[in-house]
Structures are given as C-alpha cells and as structure tokens.
C-alpha positions in Angstrom: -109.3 142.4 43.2 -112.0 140.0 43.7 -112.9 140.0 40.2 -109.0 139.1 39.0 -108.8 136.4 41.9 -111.8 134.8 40.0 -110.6 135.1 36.2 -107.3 133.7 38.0 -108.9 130.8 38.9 -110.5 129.9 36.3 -107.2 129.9 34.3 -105.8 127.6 36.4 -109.0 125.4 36.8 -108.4 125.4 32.8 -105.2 124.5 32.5 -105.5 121.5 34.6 -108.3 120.3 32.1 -106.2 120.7 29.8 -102.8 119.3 31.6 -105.7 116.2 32.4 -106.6 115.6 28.9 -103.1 115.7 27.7 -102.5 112.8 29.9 -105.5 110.5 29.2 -104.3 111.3 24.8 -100.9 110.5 26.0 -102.1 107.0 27.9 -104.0 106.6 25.6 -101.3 106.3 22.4 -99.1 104.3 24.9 -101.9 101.9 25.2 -101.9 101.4 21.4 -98.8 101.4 21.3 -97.8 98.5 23.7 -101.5 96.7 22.1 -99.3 96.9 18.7 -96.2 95.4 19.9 -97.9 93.0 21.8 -99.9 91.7 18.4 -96.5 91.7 16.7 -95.1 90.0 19.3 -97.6 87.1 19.3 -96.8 86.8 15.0 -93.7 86.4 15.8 -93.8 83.6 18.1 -96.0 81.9 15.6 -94.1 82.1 13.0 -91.0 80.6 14.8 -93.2 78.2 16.6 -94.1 77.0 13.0 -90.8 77.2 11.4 -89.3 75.3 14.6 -92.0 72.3 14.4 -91.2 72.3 10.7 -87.6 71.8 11.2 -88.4 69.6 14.1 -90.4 67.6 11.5 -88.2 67.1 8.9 -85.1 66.4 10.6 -84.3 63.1 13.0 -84.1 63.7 16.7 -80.6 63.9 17.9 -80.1 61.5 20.6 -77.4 62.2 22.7 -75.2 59.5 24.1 -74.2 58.9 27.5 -70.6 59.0 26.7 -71.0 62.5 26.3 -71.3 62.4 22.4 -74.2 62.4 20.0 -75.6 59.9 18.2 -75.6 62.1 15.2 -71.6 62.9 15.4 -70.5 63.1 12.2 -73.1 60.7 10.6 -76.2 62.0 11.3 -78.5 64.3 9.5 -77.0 67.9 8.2 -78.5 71.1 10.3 -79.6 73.8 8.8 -76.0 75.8 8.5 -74.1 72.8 7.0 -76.9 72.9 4.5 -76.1 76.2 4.0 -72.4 76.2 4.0 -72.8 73.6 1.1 -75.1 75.4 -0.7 -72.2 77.8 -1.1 -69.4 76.0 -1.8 -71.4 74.3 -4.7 -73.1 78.2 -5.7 -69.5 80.2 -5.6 -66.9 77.8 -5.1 -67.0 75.2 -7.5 -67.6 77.7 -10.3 -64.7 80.1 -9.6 -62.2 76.7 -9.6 -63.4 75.8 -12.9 -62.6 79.5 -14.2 -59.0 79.1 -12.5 -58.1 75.7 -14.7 -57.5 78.2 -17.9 -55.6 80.9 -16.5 -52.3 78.9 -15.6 -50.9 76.4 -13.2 -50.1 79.6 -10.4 -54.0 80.6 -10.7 -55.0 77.4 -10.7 -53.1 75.8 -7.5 -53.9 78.5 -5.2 -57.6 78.4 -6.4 -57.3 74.9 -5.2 -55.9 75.6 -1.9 -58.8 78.1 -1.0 -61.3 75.1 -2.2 -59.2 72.9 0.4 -59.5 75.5 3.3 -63.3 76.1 2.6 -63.6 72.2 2.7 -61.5 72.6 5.9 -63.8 75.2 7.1 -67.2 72.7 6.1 -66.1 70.1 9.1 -65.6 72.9 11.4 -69.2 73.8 10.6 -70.3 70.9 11.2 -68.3 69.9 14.2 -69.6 73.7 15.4 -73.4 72.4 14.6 -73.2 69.3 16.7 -71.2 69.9 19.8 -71.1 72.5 22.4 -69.1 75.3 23.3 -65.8 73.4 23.5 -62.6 74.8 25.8 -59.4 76.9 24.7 -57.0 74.0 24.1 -60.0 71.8 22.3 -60.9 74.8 19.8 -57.1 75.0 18.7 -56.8 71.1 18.2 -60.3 71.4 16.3 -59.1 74.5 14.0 -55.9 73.0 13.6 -56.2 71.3 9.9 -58.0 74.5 9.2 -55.2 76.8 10.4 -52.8 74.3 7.9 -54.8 75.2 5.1 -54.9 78.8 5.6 -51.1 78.4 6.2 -50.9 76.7 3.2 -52.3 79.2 0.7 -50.3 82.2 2.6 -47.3 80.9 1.5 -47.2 80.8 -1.7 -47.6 84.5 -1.7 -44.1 84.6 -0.6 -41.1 84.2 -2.5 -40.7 84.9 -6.1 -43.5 87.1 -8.0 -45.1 84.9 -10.7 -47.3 86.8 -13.4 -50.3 85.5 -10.9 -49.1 87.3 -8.1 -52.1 89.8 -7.5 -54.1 86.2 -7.6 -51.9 84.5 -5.0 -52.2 87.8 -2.9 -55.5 88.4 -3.3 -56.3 84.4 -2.0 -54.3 85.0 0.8 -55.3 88.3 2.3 -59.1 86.6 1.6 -58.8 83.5 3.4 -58.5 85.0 6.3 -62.0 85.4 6.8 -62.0 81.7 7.6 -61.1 82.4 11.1 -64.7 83.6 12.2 -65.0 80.1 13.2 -62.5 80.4 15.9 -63.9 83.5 17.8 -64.9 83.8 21.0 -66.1 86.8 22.1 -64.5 90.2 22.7 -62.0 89.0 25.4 -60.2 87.2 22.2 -59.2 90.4 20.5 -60.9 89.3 17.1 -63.3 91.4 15.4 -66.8 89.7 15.4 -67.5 86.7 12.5 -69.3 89.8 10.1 -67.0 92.7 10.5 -63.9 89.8 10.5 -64.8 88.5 6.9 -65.6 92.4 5.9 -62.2 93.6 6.6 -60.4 90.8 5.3 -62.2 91.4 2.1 -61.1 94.7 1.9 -57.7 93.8 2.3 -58.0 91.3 -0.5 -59.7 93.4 -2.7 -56.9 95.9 -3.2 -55.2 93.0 -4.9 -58.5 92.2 -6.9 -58.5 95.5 -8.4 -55.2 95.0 -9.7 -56.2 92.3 -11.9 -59.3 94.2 -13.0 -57.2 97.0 -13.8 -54.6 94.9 -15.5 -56.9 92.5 -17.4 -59.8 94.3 -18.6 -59.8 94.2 -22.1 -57.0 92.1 -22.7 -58.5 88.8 -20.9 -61.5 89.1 -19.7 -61.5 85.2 -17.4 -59.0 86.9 -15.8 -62.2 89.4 -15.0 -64.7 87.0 -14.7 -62.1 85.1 -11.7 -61.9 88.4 -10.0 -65.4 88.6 -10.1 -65.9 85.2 -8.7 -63.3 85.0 -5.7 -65.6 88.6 -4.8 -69.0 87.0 -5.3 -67.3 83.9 -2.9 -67.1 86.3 0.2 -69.5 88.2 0.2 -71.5 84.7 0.2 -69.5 83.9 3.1 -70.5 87.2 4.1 -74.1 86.5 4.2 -73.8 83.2 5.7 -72.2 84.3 8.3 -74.1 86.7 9.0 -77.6 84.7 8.9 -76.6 81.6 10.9 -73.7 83.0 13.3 -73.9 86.5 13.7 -72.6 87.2 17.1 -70.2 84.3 17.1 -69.9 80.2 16.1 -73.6 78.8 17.2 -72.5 76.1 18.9 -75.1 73.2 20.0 -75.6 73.6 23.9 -77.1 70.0 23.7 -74.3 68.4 21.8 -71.4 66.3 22.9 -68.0 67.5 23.2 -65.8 68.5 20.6 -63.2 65.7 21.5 -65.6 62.7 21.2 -66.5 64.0 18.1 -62.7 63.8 16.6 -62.7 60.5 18.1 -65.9 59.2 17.0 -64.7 60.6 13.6 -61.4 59.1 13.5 -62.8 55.6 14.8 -65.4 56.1 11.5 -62.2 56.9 9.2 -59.7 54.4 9.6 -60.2 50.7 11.7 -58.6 50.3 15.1 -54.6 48.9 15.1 -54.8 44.7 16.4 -54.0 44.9 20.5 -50.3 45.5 20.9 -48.8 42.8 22.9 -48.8 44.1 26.8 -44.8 44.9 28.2 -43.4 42.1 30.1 -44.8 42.1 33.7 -42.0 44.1 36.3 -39.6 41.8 38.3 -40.4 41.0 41.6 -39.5 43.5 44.7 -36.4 42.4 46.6 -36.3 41.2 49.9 -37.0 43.2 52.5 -38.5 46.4 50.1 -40.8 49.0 50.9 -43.3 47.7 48.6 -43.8 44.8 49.6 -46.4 43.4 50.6 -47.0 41.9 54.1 -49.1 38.7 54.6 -51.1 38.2 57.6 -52.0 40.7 60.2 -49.5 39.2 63.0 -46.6 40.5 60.5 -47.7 44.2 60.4 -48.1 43.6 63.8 -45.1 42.9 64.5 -43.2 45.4 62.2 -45.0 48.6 63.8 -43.6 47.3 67.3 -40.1 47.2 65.6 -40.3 50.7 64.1 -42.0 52.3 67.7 -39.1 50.3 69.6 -36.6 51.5 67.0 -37.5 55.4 67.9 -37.8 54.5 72.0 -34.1 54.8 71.7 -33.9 58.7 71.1 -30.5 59.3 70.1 -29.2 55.7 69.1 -31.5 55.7 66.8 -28.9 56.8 64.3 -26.0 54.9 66.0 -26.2 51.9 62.8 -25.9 54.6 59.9 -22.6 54.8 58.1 -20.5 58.0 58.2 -19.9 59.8 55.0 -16.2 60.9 54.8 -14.4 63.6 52.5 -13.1 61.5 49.5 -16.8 60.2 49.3 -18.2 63.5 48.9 -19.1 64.0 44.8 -17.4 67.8 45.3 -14.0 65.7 45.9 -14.3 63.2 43.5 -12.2 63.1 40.3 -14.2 63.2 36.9 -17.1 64.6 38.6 -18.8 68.0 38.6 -21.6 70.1 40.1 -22.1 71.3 36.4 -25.4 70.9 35.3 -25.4 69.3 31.7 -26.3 71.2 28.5 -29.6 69.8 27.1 -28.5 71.4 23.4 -26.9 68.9 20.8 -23.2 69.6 20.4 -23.2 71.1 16.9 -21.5 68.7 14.2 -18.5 69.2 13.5 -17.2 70.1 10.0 -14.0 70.1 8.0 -12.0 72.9 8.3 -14.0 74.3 11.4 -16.7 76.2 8.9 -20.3 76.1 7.2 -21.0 74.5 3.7 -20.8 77.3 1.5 -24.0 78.0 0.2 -24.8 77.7 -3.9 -25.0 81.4 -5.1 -28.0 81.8 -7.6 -27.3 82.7 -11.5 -27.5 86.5 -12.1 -30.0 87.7 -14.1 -30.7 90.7 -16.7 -32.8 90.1 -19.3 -36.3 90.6 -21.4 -38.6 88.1 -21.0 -41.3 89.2 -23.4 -42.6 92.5 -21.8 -40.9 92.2 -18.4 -37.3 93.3 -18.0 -36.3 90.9 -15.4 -33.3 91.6 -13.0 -32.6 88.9 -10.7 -29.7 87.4 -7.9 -27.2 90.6 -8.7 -24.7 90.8 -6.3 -22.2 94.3 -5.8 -23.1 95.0 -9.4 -23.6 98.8 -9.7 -23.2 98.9 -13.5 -26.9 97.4 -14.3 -28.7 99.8 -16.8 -31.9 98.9 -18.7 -32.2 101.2 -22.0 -34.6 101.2 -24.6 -37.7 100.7 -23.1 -41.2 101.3 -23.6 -44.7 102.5 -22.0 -45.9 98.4 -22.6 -42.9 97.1 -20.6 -42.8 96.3 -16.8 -39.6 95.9 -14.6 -39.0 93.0 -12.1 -36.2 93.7 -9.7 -36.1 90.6 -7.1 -33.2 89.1 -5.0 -30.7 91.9 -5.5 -28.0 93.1 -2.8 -25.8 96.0 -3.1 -26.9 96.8 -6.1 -27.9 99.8 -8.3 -30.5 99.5 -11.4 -30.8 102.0 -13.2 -34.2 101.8 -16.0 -33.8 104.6 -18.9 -36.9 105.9 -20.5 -40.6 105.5 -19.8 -41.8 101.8 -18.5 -45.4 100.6 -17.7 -44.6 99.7 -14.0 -41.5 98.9 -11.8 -41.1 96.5 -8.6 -38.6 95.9 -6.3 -38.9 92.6 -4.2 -36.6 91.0 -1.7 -33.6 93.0 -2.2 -31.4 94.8 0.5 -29.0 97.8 0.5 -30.0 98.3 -3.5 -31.0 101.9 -5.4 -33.4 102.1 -7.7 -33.7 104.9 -10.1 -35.9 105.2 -13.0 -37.1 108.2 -14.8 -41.2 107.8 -15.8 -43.8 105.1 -15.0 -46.9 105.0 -16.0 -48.9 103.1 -13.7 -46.6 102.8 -10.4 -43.2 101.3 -8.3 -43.6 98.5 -5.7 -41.4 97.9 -3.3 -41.9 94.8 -1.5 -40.1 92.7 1.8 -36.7 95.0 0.9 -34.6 96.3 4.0 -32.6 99.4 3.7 -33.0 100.5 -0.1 -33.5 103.9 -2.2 -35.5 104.3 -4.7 -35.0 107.9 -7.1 -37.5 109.0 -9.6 -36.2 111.5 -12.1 -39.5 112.6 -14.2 -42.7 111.4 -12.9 -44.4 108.4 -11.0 -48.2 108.3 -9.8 -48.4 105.9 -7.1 -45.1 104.5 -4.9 -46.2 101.6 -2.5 -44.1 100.1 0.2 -45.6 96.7 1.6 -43.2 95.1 4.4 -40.1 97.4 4.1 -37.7 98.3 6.6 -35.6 101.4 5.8 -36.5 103.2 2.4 -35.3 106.0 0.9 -37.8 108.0 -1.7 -35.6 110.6 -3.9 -38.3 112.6 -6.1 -37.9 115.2 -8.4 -39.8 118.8 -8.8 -41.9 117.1 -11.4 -42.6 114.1 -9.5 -43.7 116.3 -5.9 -47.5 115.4 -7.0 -47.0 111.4 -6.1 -49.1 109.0 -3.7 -47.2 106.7 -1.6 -49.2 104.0 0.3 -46.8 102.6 3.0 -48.1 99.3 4.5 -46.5 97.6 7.5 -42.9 99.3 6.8 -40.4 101.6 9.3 -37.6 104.0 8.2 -39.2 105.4 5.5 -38.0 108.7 4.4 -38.7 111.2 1.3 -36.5 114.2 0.1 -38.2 116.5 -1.9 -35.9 119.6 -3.6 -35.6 122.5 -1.9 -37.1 125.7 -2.1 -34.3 127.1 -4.5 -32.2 125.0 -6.4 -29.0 125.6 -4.4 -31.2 124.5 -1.3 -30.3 121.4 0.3 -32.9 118.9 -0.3 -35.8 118.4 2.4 -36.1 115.1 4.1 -39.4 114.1 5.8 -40.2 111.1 7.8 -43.6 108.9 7.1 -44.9 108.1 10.3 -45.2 104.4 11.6 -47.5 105.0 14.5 -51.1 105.6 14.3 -53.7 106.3 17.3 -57.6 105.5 16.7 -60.2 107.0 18.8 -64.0 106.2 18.3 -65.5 109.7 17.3 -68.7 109.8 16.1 -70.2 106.3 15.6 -66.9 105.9 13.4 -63.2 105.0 14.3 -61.1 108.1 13.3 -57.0 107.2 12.6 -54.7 109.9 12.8 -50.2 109.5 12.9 -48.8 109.8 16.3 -46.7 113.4 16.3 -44.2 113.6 18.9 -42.8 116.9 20.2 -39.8 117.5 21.8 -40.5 119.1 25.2 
C-alpha cells in the first residue's frame, strides 16, 4: 500500500508539471499573439495617419460658417467621393451613352435619362460630402430632383412595347440602385447601400439577358450596350462600397443640408428686386382692444373701471342685450347648420354625360417580322396563319378578344389586354403576358417558358405535350393552370400558383418557400 500511495503521488506531482507547462506554452502564444496584433495595429495607424496628412495637405481647409453652413458649400474643393463618383460617370457612363446614339431614338432617350439621374445622384453626393446628417423631411426635399429622374426613366417602361423594350426595362429595374443615397439605417426598411444596388442589378439583368440572347450575332452594339449598362453598376457597386459602405457618409462637421440648397440656389440664379411692402393696416377704432393706452394715469384708471364693473356681482350682465328666437341662425330663413362641401361642383355637361372618349384604330397586321394585333375590341374572329419560327407576335390593348396564331412563331406577348384568350400552337423561345387582368392563354403543341409580370387573373390551358413548361410568375394573383387529366375522358386538373411566400433565415442564407394553407 505504501509503495502504491507513493507511485500515486508521483503521478499526480507529474501531471501538474505537465498541466503547469501547458499553461506557461499557452501564455506564452497568447503573448505573441497580442505582440502581433499590437505591431499590426501600430501599421495601421501609420498608414492612415499618413494618408490623412496627405489628404489634409492637398485639400483646402473647410471653414465652417457661423450661419450654420460651410464655406465650401457647393463651391469649394471636391472630397475624395465626388472625385470618385466622377471618375465613374466619365469611366462607364459617358461611354455606354455614346454606344446608345446608334441603336435608335427608344435606346437612346432612356440612355439619356439614366445619365440625368446619375448627374442627379452626383449633387447628392456632394451635398452628402459636405453637410451632416440632415432630418426626415430635409432628406426627402434633398432627394427630390433625384426621385424625378428615377420617375422619369420608369415610365417609359410603361405603355406600348417598342422593339427597345428589354432596354427601357432593363434602365428601369437598374436605376433603382440610385436610392442608396437615401438610406438610413435598418429602422428605414431598405436594404443597406451594397446589398441595395446588388439586388436591383439582378432585377435588371434578367432584362439584360434578353438582349444578349436576342442580339448576339445579329448586332453585336446591341451586345456591347448590354455589356456597358452591366459594367456601369457594378462600378456603382464598388463605389459604394469603398466610400459608403454601411450607409451615406455624411460630414458630421458640415452645415446643414438646407443652407446648402440655399446657398446653391442664391449661387444659381440672382435674387428678385424688393417687392414693394403691403399697404400699412388701418388704424384700430375707437375704443378697441388693441389699442394702445398713453400715460400710466389711463391704465390706471381703466383697471378701476373693470374691478368696479365686477363689484356689482350679478348686474354685471344687466347692460347685455337678450337674444330672442327669430335671431337664432337655427330659425332663420336661407340659413343652415350644414357644413359646406369643400369639393368643386362637377361641371356640368350637355346632355347630363361624359365626352365620349376617341376609340383607337384596330389593328392586325405584319410589320416586318412582328405580327402586330392591336386596340381589338369584341372581335373573336382574329386568326393569324402562315407563320414562321423567325416571326414574333405582339398582342397589346385588346378587350374581349380571342387571337388565335396558327403554326410555329419565334415568341408571343400579350400586353395590357383584359378578358382576352390567347391560343397558339408552338413557340420557340416563349409567351409574355404582361399588366393583363382576367385573360387565358391555351397552348396546343409546345411552349418552353410562360411569364406573367403584373397580371391579375390568368388562365394557363396546356396540352400533354406542353406538361414540361416553366412559368415564372412575378407580382400577379389568380393565376391558374389545367393540365389534362389522367385519362383522356378525365376532366382536366386545375392547380393554383401560389401568391404568398414566407422567408426564414436558415443557415447564413434566406430560404423562400409558398405559404400552404390547410383547411382545419
């Protein structure tokens, strides 16, 4: 026993050697550890120590006013991210509007509206480098002109599809990406500047493949413009992301974002001469509550008065005149508790009803390689034969209507029509249906791809052949397929798309599944 109790101490007496030198190895590699970071620590403050006295160096000092502005407000040296921001309208901008003067006047105006909203965007970035955090209702009049241009360029993408639509689209869905400037934190419900211009890219460049896939091969500065807008946000991309990251960096030194505008407006355009003043008001009458006493013996006197007045308790009132019945307004002819409407009557017109409103001319005819159905009105006898793989179909502005396309076309799309059928036996590439309410659409052979963009209540009618087709369904309701059924006596099988979607954050990732609803 003795001689155990002694090998069991000296286990123990080893194992805290060894639990002791674990220690000092593991002090020991924290030491060098925190020695590192501490070395790396002291580069960097060197290197932004230098790179701040260089800047300091090179640019003016900003002197801020005591009005609350800055010297520099709008006419004083440019900061590092208006540099910048310059830098890439001249780089990407400039270029891709020179590429848009050759494919059209459609191309080329909305190329010029995103070169307007970019210039738009260039103040803001320089109102954002020289003026601090400004307050809700100042950050909307600021983003205002902005918001304009934006607007600007977004509609032109509705209305009548041109042969630039995927362009006008594409511009559209893009510029949104301006609106990093207008974020302010999470409370706002916008995604932060990065992810913001990331997702409206993606959005734009579903359009962009279009014209890739449409144009390669055939006219390749249609390519070279698709390449372009592309290489334009992805610049914006990185700007964004090197200068404001986690949101606009605004200048905590800088004056206010109103004396800015002024200052800027004052610089624009000289003041207006003095107006003369308004004619001085006429004089109180006699005896009025406003006015004014002279010399203390009078106010003197009229506080004695009012006291001497209220000494007399109930005779106070004894001089006031009694208001009878007929003087009430209740019992007054012509006169009514009715609280006036503040709407305008509504003109009147002859015969008691609206101007009848011009009906468009109807439409059904080959323009080149587009079959071209437009303004049809309760015509179901439209038929399109004779086609080929080459030719597209246009379908726009139609109500109670049914088209029907015989043979095999390149693509078919359906745009701003109500209660109208489609049906059409093969497409090539695929059938759009775009900003219709309550319309069918039948496929007889085969179709790859069926989109619905802004569509409330669709029908989809496919065939056995056609089962194998993709429908993409963006911001649309009611939309229903029927499919044949299992035998061909079987009534054909119906099923819903689903509208809602629920998110959850699984996995470092967002995960979005359709909403199911059971009954009970």
């Amino acid at each position: 026993h003795g001689f155990k109790r002694s090998i069991q101490n000296e286990i123990n007496r080893f194992e805290s050697i060894v639990e002791i030198a674990m220690a000092q190895a593991l002090m020991e590699a924290v030491m060098s550890k925190l020695e590192g970071i501490e070395l790396r620590l002291g580069n960097i403050e060197t290197t932004i120590g230098g790179a701040t006295q260089a800047i300091v160096s090179s640019a003016p000092a900003q002197v801020v006013s005591t009005a609350g502005g800055s010297a520099s407000d709008g006419g004083g040296a440019k900061t590092v991210s208006v540099t910048a921001f310059d830098s890439l309208i001249a780089s990407h901008m400039q270029p891709l509007l020179a590429k848009s003067t050759a494919l059209g006047p459609e191309i080329s105006e909305i190329t010029k509206l995103l070169e307007k909203a970019f210039q738009e965007e260039r103040k803001f970035v320089d109102i954002i480098s020289k003026c601090k955090t400004p307050s809700i209702p100042e950050l909307q009049q600021a983003s205002a002109a902005l918001g304009a241009a934006v607007s600007e360029a977004n509609a032109k993408a509705e209305g009548r599809r041109g042969d630039g639509f995927n362009h006008v689209k594409a511009v559209a869905e893009a510029s949104q990406a301006l609106f990093w400037v207008v974020y302010t934190g999470p409370a706002s419900g916008m995604s932060m500047p990065v992810p913001l211009v990331d997702e409206s890219w993606q959005s734009a460049e579903f359009y962009t493949n279009k014209i890739l896939r449409e144009w390669r091969g055939k006219d390749d500065r249609h390519v070279e413009w698709a390449k372009g807008l592309k290489e334009l946000f992805m610049g914006l991309k990185d700007y964004v992301k090197q200068h404001h990251t986690t949101g606009p960096s605004w200048n905590l030194s800088g004056g206010s974002v109103t004396s800015y505008s002024a200052s800027s407006s004052s610089r624009s355009a000289p003041p207006p001469p003095p107006a003369a003043g308004p004619p001085p008001p006429p004089p109180p009458p006699a005896g009025s509550l406003t006015q004014p006493k002279t010399g203390g013996a009078g106010k003197e006197a009229g506080m004695s008065a009012v006291f001497s007045e209220l000494n007399k308790g109930d005779g106070v009132t004894a001089g006031l005149r009694k208001v009878t019945d007929d003087m009430k307004a209740k019992n007054q002819a012509g006169r009514s508790g009715a609280v006036p409407s503040l709407v305008p009557a509504k003109t009147a017109q002859t015969g008691g009803k609206p101007a009848p409103v011009a009906a468009k001319v109807p439409k059904c005819a080959l323009e080149g390689r587009k079959w071209v159905v437009e303004n049809q009105t309760e015509n179901r006898n439209i038929v399109i034969q004779d086609c080929t793989p080459k030719q597209t179909v246009y379908v726009y502005n139609c109500h109670k209507s049914v088209i029907q396309v015989q043979g095999k076309v390149n693509s078919v799309a359906m745009d701003k029509c109500s209660r109208t059928g489609l049906v059409f036996q093969e497409v090539v590439a695929a059938c759009e249906v775009v900003n219709c309410q309550s319309v069918e659409v039948q496929c007889s052979v085969a179709v790859p791809t069926i989109v619905l963009d802004n569509c409330e209540g669709c029908q989809v009618y496919l065939s056995e052949s056609s089962k194998g087709t993709t429908i993409t369904t963006a911001k649309s309701s009611e939309v229903n397929v029927l499919t044949p059924g299992a035998t061909p006596d079987a009534d054909m099988a119906e099923s819903p798309l689903p509208e809602q979607f629920s998110s959850t954050f699984e996995n470092g990732k967002w995960v979005t599944v359709p909403v199911m609803h059971s009954a009970g």
